[in-house]
Each structure stands twice: as C-alpha cells, then as structure tokens.
C-alpha distance (Angstrom), angle and dihedral (degrees) to the residues before:
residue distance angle dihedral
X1 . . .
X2 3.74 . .
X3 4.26 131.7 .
X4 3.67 122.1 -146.2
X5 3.49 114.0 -137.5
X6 4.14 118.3 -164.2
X7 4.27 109.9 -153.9
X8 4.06 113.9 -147.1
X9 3.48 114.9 -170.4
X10 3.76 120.3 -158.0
X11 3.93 126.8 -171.2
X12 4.03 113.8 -153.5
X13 4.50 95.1 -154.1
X14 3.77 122.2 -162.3
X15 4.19 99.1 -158.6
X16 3.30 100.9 -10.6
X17 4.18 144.0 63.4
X18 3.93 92.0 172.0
X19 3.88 92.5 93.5
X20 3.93 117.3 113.1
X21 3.89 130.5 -131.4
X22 3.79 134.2 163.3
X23 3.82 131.2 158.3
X24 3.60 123.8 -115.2
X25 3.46 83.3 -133.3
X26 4.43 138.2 26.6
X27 3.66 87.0 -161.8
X28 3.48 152.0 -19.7
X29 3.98 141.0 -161.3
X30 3.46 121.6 -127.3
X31 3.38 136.0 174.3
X32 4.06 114.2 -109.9
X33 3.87 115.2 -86.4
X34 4.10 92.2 15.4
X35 3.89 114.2 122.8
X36 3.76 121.0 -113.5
X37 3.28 127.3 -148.1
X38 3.96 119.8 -142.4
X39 3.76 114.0 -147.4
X40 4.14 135.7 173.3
X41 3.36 150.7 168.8
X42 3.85 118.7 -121.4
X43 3.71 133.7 -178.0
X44 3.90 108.2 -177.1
X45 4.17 107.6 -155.2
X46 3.91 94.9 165.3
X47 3.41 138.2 6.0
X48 3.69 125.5 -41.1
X49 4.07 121.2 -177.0
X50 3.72 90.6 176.5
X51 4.18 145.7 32.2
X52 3.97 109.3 -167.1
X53 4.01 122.1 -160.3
X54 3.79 117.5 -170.3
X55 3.73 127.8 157.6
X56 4.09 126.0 -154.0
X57 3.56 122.2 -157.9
X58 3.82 122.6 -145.0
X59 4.08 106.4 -66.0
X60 3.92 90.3 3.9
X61 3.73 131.4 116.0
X62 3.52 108.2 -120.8
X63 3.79 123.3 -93.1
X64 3.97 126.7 -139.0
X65 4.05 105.3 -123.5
X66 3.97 100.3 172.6
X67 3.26 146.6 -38.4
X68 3.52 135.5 -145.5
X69 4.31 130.6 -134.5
X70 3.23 125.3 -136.8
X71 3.55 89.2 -107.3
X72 3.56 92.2 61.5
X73 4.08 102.8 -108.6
X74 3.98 108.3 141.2
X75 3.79 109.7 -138.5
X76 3.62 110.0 -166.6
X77 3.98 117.1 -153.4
X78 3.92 108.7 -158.4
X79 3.97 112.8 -125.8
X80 4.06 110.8 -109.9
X81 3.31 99.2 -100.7
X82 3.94 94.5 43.7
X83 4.34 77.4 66.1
C-alpha cells in the first residue's frame, strides 16, 4: 500500500513578489511509514522573512509542516492529528 503526498510551497515576501520557487517534485508515491524527503529550487531576488512547506493528501485541505526564517532556523509545526 502506498500514499501520495502533493508538496505546496508558499513564500511569505516583505517588498517583493519577484522571488522564484518550484519543487523538485509535485508529488510522489511512497509506500506508508517510508520517509520523504522534501526538496526545491529557490532563487531569492528580494526579501523573504519566511519559506512555508505544507503537504495535502488526496481530498484534504492542506496542512502547514514547517517553515523556514530567513535566518535559516527550521521550525517544525506538528500536523493536527500528530497533537
């Protein structure tokens, strides 16, 4: 048995909405219980205070994992049901 798992990205800008993002991947099948690992490619043109990573699962709203600062510092934001 496998899940699909669809990545969004989402950029919170100060001045600027110029900045580029895209996955290295839309999706990807995985069997239950594997690790994933979430990968993209960035070019910053502005200023960016915050990266966002949130996955969605097929008829689900999609769920905040983490987001990044612009310092670098990973804060990781537990799914609902992981409360």
């Amino acid at each position: 048995m496998f899940t699909v798992i669809f990545m969004y990205l989402c950029l919170s800008l100060g001045d600027s909405m110029a900045d580029s993002i895209e996955p290295l991947f839309t999706h990807k099948a995985v069997d239950e219980g594997d690790n994933v690992t979430l990968s993209c490619k960035y070019k910053k043109s502005g200023g960016v205070d915050y990266l966002h990573w949130y996955r969605q699962y097929p008829k689900s709203k999609p769920e905040i994992l983490l987001y990044i600062v612009q310092s670098g510092t990973i804060i990781p934001i537990l799914p609902q049901e992981c409360l």
